[in-house]
C-alpha positions as CSV (number, residue, x, y, z in Angstrom):
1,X,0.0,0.0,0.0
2,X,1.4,3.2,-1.0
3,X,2.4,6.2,1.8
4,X,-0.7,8.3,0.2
5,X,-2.9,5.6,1.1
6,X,-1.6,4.7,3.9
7,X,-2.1,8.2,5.1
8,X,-5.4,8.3,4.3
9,X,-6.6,5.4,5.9
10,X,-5.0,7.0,9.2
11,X,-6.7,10.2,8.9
12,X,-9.9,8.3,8.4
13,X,-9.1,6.3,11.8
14,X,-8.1,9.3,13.9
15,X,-11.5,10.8,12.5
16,X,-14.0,8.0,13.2
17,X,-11.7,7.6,16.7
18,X,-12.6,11.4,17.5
19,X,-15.7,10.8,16.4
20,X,-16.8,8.0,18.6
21,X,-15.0,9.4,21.6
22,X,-17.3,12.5,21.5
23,X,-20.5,10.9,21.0
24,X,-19.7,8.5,24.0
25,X,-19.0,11.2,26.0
26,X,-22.4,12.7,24.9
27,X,-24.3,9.8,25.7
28,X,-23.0,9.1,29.1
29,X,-23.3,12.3,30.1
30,X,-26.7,13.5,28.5
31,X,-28.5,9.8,28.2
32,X,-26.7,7.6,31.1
33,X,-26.5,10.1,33.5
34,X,-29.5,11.5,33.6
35,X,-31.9,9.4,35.5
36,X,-35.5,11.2,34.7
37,X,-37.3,12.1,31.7
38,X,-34.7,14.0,30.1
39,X,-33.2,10.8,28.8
40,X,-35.4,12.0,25.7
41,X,-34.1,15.0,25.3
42,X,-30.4,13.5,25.9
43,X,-30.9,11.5,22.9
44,X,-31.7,14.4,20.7
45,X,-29.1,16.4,21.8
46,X,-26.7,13.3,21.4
47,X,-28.1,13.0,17.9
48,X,-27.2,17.1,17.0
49,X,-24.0,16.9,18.1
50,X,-23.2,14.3,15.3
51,X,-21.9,17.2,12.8
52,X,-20.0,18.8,15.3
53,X,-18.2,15.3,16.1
54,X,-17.3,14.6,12.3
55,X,-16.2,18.2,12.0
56,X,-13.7,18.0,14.9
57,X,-12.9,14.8,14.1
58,X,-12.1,16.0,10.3
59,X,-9.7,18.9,11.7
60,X,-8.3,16.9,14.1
61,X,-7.1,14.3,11.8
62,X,-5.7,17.2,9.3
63,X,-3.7,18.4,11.6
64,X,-2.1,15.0,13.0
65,X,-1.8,13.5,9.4
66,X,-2.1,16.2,6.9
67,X,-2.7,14.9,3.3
68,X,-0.2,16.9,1.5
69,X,3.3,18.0,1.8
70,X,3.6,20.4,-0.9
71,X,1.3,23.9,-1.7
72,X,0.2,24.8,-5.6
73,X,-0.9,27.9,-5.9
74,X,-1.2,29.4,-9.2
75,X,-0.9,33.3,-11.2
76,X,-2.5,33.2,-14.6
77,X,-3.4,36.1,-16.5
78,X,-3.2,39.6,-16.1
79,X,-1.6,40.7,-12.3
80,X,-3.3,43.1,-10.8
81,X,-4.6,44.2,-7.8
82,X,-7.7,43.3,-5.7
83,X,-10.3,45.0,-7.3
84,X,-13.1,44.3,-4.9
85,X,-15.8,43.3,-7.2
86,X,-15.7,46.0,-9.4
87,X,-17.4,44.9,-12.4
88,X,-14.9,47.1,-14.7
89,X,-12.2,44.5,-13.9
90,X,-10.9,40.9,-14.8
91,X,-12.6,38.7,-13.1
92,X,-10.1,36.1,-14.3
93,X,-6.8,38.1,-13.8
94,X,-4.6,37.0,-11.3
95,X,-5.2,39.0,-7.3
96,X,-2.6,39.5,-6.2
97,X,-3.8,40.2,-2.4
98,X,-5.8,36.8,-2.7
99,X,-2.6,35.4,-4.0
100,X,-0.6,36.4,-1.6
101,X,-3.2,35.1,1.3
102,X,-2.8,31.3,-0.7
103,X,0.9,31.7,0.3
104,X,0.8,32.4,3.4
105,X,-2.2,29.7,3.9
106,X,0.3,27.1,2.7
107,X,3.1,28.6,4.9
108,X,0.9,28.3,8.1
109,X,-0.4,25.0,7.3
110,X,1.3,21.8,6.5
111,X,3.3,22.3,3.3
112,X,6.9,21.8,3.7
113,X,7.4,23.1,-0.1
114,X,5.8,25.8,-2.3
115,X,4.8,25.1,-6.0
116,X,3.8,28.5,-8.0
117,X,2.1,27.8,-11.1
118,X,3.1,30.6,-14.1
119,X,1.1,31.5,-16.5
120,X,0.9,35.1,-17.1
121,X,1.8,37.8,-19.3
122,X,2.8,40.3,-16.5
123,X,0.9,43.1,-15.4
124,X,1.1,46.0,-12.2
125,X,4.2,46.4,-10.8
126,X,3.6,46.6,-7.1
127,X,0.9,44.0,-6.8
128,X,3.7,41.5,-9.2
129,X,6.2,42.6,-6.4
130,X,3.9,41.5,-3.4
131,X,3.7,37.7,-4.7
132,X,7.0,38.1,-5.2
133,X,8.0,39.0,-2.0
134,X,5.4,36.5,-0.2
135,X,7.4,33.6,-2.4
136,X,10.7,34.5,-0.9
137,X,9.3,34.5,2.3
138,X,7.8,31.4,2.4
139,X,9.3,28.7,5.0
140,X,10.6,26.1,2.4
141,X,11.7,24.8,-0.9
142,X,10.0,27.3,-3.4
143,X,9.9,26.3,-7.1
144,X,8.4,28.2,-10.3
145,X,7.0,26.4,-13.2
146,X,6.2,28.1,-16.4
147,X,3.3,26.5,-18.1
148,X,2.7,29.1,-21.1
149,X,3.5,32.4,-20.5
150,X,6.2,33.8,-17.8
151,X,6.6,37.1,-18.8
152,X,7.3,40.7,-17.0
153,X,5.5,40.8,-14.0
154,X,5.2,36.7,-14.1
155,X,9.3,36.6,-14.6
156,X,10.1,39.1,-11.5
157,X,7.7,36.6,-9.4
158,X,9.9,33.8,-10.5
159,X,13.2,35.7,-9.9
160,X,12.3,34.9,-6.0
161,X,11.8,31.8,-6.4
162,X,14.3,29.1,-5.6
163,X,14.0,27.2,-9.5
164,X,12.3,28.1,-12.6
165,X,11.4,25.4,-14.5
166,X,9.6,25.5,-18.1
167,X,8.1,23.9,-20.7
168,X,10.4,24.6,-24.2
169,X,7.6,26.3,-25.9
170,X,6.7,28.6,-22.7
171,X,7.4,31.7,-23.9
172,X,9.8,33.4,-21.1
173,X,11.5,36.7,-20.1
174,X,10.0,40.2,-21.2
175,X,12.5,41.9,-18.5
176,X,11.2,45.2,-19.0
177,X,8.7,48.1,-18.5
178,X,6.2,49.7,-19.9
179,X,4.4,53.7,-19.6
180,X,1.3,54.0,-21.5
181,X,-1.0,57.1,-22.5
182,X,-3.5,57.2,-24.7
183,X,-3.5,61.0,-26.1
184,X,-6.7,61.9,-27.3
185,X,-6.0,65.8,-27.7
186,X,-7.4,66.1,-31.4
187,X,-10.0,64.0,-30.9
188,X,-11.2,66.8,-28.1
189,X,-10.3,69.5,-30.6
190,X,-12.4,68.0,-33.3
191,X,-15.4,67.7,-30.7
192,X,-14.4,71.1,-29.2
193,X,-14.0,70.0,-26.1
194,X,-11.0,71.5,-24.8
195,X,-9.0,70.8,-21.4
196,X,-9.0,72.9,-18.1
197,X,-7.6,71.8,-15.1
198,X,-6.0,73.2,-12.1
199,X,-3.1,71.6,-10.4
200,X,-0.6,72.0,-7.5
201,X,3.0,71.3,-9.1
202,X,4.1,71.4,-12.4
203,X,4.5,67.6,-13.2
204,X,0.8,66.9,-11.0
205,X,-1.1,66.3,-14.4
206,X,2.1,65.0,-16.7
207,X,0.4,62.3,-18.9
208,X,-3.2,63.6,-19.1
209,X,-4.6,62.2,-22.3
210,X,-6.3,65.3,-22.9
211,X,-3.7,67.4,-24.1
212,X,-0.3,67.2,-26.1
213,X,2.5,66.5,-24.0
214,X,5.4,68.3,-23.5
215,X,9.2,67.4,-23.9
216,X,9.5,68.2,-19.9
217,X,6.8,65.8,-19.5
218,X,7.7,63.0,-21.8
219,X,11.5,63.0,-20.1
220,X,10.1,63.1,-16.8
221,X,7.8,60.2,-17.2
222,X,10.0,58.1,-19.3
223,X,12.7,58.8,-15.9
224,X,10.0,56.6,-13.9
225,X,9.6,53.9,-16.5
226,X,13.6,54.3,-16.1
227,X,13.5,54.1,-12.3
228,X,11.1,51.2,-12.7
229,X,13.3,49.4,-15.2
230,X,16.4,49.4,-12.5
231,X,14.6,48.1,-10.0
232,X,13.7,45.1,-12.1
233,X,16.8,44.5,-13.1
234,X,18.4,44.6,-10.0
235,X,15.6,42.2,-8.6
236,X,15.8,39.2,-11.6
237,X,19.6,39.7,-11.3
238,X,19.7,39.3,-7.7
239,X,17.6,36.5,-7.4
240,X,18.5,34.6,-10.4
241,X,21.8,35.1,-9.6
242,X,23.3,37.3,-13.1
243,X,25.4,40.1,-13.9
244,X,22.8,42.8,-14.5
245,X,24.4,44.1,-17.6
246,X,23.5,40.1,-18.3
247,X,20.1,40.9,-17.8
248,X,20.4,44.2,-19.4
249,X,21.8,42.6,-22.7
250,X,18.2,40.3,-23.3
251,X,16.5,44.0,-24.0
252,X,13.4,42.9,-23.0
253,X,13.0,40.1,-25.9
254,X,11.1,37.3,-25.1
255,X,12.5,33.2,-25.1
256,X,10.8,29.9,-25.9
257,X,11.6,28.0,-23.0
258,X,14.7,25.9,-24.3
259,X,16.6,29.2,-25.8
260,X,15.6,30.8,-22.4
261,X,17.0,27.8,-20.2
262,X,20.4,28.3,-22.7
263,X,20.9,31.9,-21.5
264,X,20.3,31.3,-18.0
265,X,16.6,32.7,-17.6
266,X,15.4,28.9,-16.8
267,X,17.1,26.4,-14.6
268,X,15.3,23.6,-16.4
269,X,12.9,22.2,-18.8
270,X,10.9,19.8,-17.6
271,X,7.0,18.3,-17.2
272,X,5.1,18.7,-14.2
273,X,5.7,15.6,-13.1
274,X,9.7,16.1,-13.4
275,X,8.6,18.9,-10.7
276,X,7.1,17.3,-8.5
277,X,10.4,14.5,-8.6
278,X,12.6,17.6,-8.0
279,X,10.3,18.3,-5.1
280,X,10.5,14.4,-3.9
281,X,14.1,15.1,-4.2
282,X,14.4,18.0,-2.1
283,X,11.9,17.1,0.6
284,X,13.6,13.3,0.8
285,X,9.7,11.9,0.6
286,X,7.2,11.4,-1.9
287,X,5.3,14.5,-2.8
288,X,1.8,15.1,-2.5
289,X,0.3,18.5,-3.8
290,X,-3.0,20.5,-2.8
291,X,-3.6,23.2,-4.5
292,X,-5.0,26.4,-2.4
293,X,-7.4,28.6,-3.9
294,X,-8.6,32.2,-3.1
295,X,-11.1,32.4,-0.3
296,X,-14.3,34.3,-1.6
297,X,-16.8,35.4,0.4
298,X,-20.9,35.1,0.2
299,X,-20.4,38.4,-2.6
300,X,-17.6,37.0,-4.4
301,X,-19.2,33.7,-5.6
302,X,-22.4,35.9,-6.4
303,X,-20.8,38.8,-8.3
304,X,-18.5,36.5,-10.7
305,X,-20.8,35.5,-12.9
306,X,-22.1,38.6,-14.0
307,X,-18.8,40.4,-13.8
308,X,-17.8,38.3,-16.0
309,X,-19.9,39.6,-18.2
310,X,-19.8,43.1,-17.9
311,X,-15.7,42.8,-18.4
312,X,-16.0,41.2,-21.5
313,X,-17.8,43.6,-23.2
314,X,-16.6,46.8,-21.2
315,X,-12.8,46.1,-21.4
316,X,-12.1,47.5,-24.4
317,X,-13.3,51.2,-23.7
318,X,-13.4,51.3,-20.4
319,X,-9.2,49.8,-19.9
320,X,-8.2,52.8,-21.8
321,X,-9.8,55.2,-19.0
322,X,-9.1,53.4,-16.0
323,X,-6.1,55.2,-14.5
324,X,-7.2,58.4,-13.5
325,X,-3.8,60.3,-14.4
326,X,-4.0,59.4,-17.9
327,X,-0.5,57.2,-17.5
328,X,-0.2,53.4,-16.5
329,X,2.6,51.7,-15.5
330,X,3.2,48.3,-16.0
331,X,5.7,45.1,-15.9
């Protein structure tokens, strides 16, 4: 009988031992005890305390004999930040607060190794930074697998982890930045609707689509996306452990995953279940994986469906007004 089955079988003993142990308890002291005509109600209360027993008996067995040694938790699509229900965005992106909460889940609970799941074209800087950041601190073995898009954002979470594997046609790298305004200044013109605003500081509305910018403007905005760009490469070069100028040289281009495990941006190509044999490896026992999911609340599970819906069809316009400077940032 394998370990996974042996373990099972022993949380299923510890639970029906837990179990039986409280309802015994129960009935001696609500049903034997009791001398009079609340043996009746002895035997209902008995009889409602059944859930309760499987419950406790449930968690207790978790905790003695946990069913997994290794946590999955997975980024795909667009990184951003949680949105609280708004029905303007993804509801398929990846939140990064809710991602961040899997991790630490998985750090206070039984997994002795970490397993993050890439698949995802990048997307906000700080939110990409905070998954990041909650993968370097988690207690353990922490390995990155690139299913079919690391990219940007997706690439500086898997610069602190401790391997990146990938598939060879995952498309890896994108080490760069990008500042984004959409100038609709002649479309106002032609509409004759023309821009007024008043502003503290001379850079407060730099990147307002509503009018032309200026060469002051442009090089002071460009200086963040430089500021930003530093920072990254600092970050993938420290954690991957490369020159920066190494990291500098890949100007941003993206890999398939073979070329990308050539230059150094991957430390392997391999399946999943080479993965999980790495983790066997490191852990010196057989791997078995849960994967954590975001917990939603009641107005979560109710609100998916029909933001769903509204995002599909209000993306399109409504992405290009949704930073209320007129200038987004992104990895």
């Amino acid at each position: 009988m394998s370990g996974q089955r042996l373990q099972a079988l022993g949380r299923g003993v510890v639970a029906l031992v837990c179990m039986v142990g409280i309802v015994a308890l129960a009935w001696v002291a609500l049903v034997v005890y009791p001398q009079d005509l609340t043996t009746l109600v002895g035997v209902v209360l008995v009889a409602s305390l059944l859930p309760l027993a499987v419950r406790v008996g449930g968690s207790v067995a978790g905790a003695l004999l946990p069913g997994y040694n290794v946590a999955e938790v997975a980024v795909e699509g667009p990184i951003t930040r949680s949105t609280g229900g708004s029905v303007l965005s993804s509801p398929t992106g990846a939140d990064a607060d809710a991602i961040v909460e899997q991790i630490e889940r998985a750090d206070s609970g039984a997994a002795q190794a970490l397993l993050l799941k890439l698949n995802t074209p990048g997307g906000e800087i700080v939110p990409s930074e905070d998954i990041r950041l909650a993968a370097e601190q988690f207690d353990g073995p922490t390995v990155a697998y690139a299913t079919d898009v690391c990219a940007s954002g997706g690439y500086d979470i898997a610069s602190g982890c401790d391997e990146l594997w990938a598939r060879r046609g995952s498309i890896v790298g994108s080490i760069g930045v990008v500042g984004s305004r959409v100038n609709v200044s002649d479309l106002a013109d032609e509409l004759g609707v023309s821009y007024e605003q008043f502003t503290a500081g001379e850079y407060k509305d730099a990147g307002v689509p509503l009018k032309d910018i200026s060469d002051d403007d442009r090089e002071y905005l460009q200086g963040i996306v430089d500021d930003y760009y530093d920072d990254f490469v600092d970050t993938v070069a420290e954690g991957r452990d490369m020159d920066p100028d190494r990291v500098r040289e890949t100007e941003a281009r993206i890999y398939l995953g073979g070329e990308a495990n050539d230059i150094g941006l991957v430390d392997t190509i391999g399946t999943r279940e080479d993965v999980e044999d790495r983790l066997a490896e490191q852990l010196g026992n057989p791997v078995s994986v849960r994967t954590f999911t975001p917990s939603l609340g009641l107005r979560e599970r109710v609100g998916g469906g029909a933001a769903s819906v509204a995002y599909a069809f209000g993306a399109g316009v409504a992405s290009v007004f949704d930073d209320a400077d007129g200038f987004d940032f992104r990895l």
